[in-house]
Every structure is written in C-alpha cells, then in structure tokens.
C-alpha positions as a LaTeX table, in Angstrom:
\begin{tabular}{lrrr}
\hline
Residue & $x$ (\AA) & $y$ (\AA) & $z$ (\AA) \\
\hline
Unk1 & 30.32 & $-92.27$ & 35.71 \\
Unk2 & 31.65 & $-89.16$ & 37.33 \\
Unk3 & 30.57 & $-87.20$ & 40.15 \\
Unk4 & 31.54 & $-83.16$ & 40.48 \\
Unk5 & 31.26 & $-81.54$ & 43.92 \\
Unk6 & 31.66 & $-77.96$ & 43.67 \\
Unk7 & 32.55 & $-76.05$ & 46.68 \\
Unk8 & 33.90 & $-71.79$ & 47.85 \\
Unk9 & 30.37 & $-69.88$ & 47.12 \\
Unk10 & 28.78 & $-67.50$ & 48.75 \\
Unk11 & 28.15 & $-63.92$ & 49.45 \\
Unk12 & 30.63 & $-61.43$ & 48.88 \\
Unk13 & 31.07 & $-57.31$ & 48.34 \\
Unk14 & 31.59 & $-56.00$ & 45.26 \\
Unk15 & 35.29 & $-55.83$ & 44.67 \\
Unk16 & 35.84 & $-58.55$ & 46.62 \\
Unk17 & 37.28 & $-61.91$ & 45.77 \\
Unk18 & 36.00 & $-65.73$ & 45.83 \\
Unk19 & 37.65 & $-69.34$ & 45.21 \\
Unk20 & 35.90 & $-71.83$ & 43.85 \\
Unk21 & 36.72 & $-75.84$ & 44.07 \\
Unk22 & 35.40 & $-78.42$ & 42.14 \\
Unk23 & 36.60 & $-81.91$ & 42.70 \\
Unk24 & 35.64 & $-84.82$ & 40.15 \\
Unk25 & 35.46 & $-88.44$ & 41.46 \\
Unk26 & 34.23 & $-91.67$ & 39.64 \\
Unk27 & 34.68 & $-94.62$ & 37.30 \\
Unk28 & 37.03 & $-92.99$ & 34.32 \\
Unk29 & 40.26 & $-93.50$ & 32.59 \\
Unk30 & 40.54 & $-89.66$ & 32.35 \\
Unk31 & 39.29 & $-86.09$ & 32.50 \\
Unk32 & 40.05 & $-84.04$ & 29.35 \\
Unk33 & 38.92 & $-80.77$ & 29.91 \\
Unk34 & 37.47 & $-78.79$ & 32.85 \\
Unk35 & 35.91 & $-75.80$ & 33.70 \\
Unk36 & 33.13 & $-73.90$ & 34.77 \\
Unk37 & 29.82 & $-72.29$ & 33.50 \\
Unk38 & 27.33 & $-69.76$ & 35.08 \\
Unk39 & 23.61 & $-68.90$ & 35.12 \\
Unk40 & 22.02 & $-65.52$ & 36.23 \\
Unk41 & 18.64 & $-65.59$ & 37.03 \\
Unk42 & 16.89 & $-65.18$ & 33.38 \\
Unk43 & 19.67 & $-65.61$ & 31.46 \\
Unk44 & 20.80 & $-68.49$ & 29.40 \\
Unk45 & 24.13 & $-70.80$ & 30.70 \\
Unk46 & 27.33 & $-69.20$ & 29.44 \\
Unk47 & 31.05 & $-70.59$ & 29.47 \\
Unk48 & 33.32 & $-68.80$ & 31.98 \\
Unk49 & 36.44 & $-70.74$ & 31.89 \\
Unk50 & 38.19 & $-74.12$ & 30.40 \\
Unk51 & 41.70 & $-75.49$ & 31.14 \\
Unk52 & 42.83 & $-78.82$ & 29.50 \\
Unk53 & 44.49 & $-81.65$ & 30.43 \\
Unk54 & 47.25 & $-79.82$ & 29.00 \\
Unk55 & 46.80 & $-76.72$ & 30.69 \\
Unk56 & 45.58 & $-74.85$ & 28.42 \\
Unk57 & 43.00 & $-71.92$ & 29.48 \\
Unk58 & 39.97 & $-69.68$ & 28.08 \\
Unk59 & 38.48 & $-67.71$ & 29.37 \\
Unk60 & 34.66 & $-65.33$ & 28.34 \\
Unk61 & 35.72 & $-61.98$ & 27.66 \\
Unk62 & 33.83 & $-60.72$ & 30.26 \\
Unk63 & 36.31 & $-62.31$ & 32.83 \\
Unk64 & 39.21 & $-62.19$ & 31.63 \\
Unk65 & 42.43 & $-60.25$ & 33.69 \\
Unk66 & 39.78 & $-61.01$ & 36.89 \\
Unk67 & 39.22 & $-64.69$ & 36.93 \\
Unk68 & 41.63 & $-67.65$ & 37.08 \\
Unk69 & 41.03 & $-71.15$ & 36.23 \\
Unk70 & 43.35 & $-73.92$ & 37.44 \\
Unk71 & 43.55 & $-77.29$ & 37.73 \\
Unk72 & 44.95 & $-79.93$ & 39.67 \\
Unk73 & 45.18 & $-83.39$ & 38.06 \\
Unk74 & 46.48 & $-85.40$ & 41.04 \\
Unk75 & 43.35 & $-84.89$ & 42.86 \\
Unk76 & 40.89 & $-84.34$ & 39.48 \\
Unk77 & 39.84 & $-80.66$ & 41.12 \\
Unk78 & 39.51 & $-77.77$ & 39.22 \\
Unk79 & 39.31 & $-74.28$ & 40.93 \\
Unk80 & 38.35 & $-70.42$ & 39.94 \\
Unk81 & 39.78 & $-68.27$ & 41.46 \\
Unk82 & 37.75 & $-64.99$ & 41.16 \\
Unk83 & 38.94 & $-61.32$ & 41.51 \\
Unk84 & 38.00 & $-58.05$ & 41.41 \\
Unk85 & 33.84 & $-59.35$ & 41.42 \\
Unk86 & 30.96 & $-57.13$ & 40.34 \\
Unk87 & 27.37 & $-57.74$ & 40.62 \\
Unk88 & 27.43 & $-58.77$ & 36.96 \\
Unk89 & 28.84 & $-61.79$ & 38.32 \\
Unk90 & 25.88 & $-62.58$ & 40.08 \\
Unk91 & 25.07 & $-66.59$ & 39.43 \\
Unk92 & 24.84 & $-70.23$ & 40.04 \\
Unk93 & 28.39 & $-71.68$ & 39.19 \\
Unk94 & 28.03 & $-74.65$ & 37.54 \\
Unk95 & 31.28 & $-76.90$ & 36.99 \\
Unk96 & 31.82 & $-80.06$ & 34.36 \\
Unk97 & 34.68 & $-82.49$ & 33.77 \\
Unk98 & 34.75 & $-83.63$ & 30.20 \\
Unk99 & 36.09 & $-87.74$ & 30.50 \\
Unk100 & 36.78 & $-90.56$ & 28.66 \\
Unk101 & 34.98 & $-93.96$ & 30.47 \\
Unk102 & 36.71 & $-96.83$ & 30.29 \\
Unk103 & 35.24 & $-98.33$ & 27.59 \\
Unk104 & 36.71 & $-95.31$ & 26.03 \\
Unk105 & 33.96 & $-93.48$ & 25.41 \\
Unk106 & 33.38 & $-89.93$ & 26.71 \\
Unk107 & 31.20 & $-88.15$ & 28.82 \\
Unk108 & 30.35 & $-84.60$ & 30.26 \\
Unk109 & 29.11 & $-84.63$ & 34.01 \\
Unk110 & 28.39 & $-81.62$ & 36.03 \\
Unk111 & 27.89 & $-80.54$ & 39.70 \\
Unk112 & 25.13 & $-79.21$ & 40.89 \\
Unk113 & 26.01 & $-75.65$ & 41.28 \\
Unk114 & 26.87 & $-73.29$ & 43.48 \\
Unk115 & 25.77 & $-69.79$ & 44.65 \\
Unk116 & 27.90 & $-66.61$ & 44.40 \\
Unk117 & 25.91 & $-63.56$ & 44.97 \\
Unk118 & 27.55 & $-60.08$ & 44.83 \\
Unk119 & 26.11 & $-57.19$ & 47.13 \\
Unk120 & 27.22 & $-54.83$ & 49.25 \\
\hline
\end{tabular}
C-alpha cells in the first residue's frame, strides 16, 4: 500500500547537524500527514514532528527552535532537518505517511528506521 524509505543518518558530534529524507512510494490517492518518530534504546516511541498536507507543523517540545520538518508533495518525501543535536537525540528515526488508498480508506505505513547516534 505504501512503502517509506528513510534516508541522511548517521553519526554525528554533538552540536552538529543532520538531514533526514523520507520518500513515500505506492498504490494511494494521497498522503495526509507526515512525519517522523524516534526510539532510544529503552524508551518507548515518541512523536518528533508532523506537517500536513497543508503544511501545517508540530513539533515535541523537546525539539522545537532545533528541528525542522518539511515536506515535499511532488515527490511524496518528507525531510528533518536537525540542528543544534545533543546526545539526548540519540535514536532510531522512524518515519510514517498517513494515506488514503484508493478505495478511500486510510492507512499508516512506516519505514524501517534509521540510525542517528550523537558522540563526540
């Protein structure tokens, strides 16, 4: 139904900065919403960022004035572009696409993740 391929982790110094891109492909008559989630290692899946079809953003307070979510609906990608990253930040990225299938139903997929580690 849809298929997310997330792409732009990796290892980076603390204060340092990291883009990541998420492109959506698949059988759907649109994406609705986008964004990404993370998971630290023993913690539970939290929301990071959103942006709808619209445009319109959130964001978790813990990322806000350092992270920026964006979105380009041409090519159904969705990117974050992070700033200013601590070791709090730490995680598996994990992006979804929120769509409605053709038959007009809708449906959450989500990639498989990706790995952004901050150390020095």
């Amino acid at each position: 139904q849809v298929h997310l391929v997330e792409s732009g982790g990796g290892l980076v110094q603390p204060g340092g900065s990291l883009k990541l891109s998420c492109a959506a492909s698949g059988c759907f008559w649109s994406i609705n919403d986008m964004g990404w989630f993370r998971q630290a290692p023993e913690k539970q899946r939290e929301l990071v960022a959103t942006v709808t079809s619209g445009g319109n953003t959130n964001y978790a307070d813990s990322v806000k004035g350092r992270f920026t979510i964006s979105r380009d609906s041409a090519k159904n990608t969705v990117f974050l572009q992070m700033n200013s990253l601590g070791p709090e930040d730490t995680a598996v990225y994990y992006c979804y696409a929120g769509v409605t299938l053709l038959g007009g139903s809708t449906y959450t997929g989500w990639g498989e993740g990706t790995q952004v580690t901050v150390s020095s």
